[in-house]
C-alpha positions, -999 to +999 in steps of 0.1 A: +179-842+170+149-834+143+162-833+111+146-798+102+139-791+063+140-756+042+107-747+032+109-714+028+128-689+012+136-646+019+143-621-010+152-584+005+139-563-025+127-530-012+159-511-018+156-481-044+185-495-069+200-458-070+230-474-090+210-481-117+194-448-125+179-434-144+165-470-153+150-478-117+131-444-113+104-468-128+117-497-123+124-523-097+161-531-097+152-563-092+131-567-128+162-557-147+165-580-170+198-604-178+194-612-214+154-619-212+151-625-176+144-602-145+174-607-119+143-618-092+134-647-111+172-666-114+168-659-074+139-680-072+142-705-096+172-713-077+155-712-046+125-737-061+155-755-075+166-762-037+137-773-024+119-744-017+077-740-018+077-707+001+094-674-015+090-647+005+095-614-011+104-583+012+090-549-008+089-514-008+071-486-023+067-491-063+076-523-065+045-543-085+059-552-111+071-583-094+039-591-083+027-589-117+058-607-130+049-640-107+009-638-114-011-653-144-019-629-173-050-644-192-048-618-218-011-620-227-018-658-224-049-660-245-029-637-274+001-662-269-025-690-278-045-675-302-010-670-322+001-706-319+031-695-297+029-724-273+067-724-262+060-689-251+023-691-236+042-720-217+072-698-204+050-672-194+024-702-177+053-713-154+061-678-136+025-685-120+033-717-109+072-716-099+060-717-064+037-702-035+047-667-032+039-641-006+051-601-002+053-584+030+063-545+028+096-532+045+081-492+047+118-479+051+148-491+040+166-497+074+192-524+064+193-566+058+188-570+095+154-552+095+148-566+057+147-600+070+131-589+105+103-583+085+095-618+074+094-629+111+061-637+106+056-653+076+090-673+082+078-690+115+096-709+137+117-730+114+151-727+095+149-704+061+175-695+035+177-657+022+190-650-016+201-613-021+183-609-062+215-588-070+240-619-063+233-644-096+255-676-088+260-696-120+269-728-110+258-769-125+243-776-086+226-743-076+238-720-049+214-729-028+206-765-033+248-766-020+239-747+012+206-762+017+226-801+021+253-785+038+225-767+065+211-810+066+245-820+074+248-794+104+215-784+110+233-750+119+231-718+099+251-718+065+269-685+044+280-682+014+316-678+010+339-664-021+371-666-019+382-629-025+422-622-027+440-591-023+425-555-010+392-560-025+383-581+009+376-546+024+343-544+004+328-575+018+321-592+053+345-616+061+351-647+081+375-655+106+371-696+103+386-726+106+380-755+080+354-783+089+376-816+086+362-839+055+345-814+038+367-786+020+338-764+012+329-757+050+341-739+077+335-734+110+329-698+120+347-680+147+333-646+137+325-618+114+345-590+106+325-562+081+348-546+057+379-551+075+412-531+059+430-556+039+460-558+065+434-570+093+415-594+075+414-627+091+407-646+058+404-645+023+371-657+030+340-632+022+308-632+032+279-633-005+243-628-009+232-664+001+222-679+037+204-705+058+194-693+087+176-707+121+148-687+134+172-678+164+183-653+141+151-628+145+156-628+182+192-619+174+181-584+149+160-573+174+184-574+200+215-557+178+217-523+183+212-499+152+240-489+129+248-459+105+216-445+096+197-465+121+203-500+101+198-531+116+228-552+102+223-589+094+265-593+104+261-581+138+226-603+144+249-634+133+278-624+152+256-626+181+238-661+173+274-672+176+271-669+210+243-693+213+247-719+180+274-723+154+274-710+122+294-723+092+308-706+061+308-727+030+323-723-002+304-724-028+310-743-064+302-717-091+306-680-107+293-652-090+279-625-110+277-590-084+245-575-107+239-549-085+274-532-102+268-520-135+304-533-147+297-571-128+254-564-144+271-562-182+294-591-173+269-610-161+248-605-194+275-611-217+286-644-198+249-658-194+241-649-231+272-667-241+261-698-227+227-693-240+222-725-270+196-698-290+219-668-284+253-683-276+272-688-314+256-659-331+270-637-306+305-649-297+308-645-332+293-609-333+317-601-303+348-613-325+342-584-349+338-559-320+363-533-321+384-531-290 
């Protein structure tokens, strides 16, 4: 067998981000920022961090600001110079050069099936790993850099799996699997049950915003029929490549952070900031003093 690499990387990002508005009338949900840094960009500094060159970014209507976000700025970085701010002008020089990055437009927002459908033909005919901006994993190995050795080990596709106890596990896919002897992070999957009532869950085990998948998987959207609202849904495509390949769950070592909540978005800040060296001291002691 040809030991296939991940080159490439998929970030669904034409949504509209209704949870967050007023703020992403304007706004792309995915440039909020968590303390100084746009949700999008711990997405692909993780991807880069795995071994990624290609990010892919899936966009809608009113969505430039990433663009901008990832492409030089000579007059921000001329003022930067002129001012002697290097560690800035340097910050702002690395966006530009995190990685090649591409955008292809999803013109309606017709679910993570037809999201990733989209990048059929920028993804080619090798394996790819998709990062969902509003998951932000906070982990010492990145997310995806996991997955990515995992996906080398099996050369099969690879989810992300929380362990998520009690009723919550109806607000998640979830997978009916079997653990992969010698390696207690992975699991073999069986198949996929979307939001199952707590009682009929098959596992604890839920489905989160990070995958590798093989290119069979665009053969398997287009062949799903469409859901509520005429969504193409990325569980029923897998569900179906299970027929043909296996597909392994794997748990993840890390915190994830759901910033696409407002409750998990101000979590997520408080927790990153904490562990920030500038920011971290100042404001655990600020949040002593908070009245509670």
């Amino acid at each position: 067998m040809i030991q296939q690499k991940i080159r490439k990387a998929v970030f669904p990002a034409a949504g509209m981000g209704t949870r967050f508005l007023p703020a992403t009338k304007s706004i792309p949900k995915e440039m909020l920022c968590l303390v100084d840094k746009p949700l999008i960009q711990y997405g692909v500094e993780e991807a880069v961090a795995a071994g990624c060159t290609e990010i892919i970014i899936v966009t809608g209507r009113d969505k430039a600001a990433m663009e901008d976000h990832f492409d030089s700025s000579p007059e921000l970085e001329a003022a930067l110079a002129a001012k002697g701010k290097q560690a800035l002008l340097e910050t702002v020089r690395s966006l530009s050069k995190l990685a090649k990055i591409v955008y292809t437009r999803q013109a309606e927002p017709l679910g993570l099936g037809h999201a990733i459908l989209m990048a059929k033909e920028l993804v080619g005919d090798e394996p790819f790993c998709v990062l969902l901006p509003d998951d932000i994993i906070d982990s010492t190995v990145p997310c995806m850099k996991q997955m990515v050795e995992a996906f080398e080990a099996t050369q099969a596709s690879i989810l992300a799996s929380e362990v998520i106890e009690g009723p919550a596990i109806s607000n998640y896919g979830c997978l009916d699997c079997t653990p992969v002897a010698g390696n207690p992070r992975l699991m073999e999957v069986k198949r996929l049950v979307e939001k199952p009532k707590f009682e009929d869950a098959p596992s604890a085990n839920a489905i989160t915003g990070r995958y590798v998948l093989t290119p069979r998987i665009f053969q398997m959207i287009e062949g799903v029929k469409p859901g509520a609202g005429g969504e193409l849904q990325l569980t029923d495509a897998i569900q179906a490549l299970l027929q043909h390949e296996k597909v392994y769950g794997y748990r993840f070592e890390g915190t994830r952070h759901d910033a696409g909540d407002k409750l998990g978005f101000l979590k997520a800040t408080v927790e990153l900031a904490l562990k920030r060296r500038d920011l971290g001291p100042a404001f655990r002691e600020w949040l002593k003093n908070v009245p509670l």
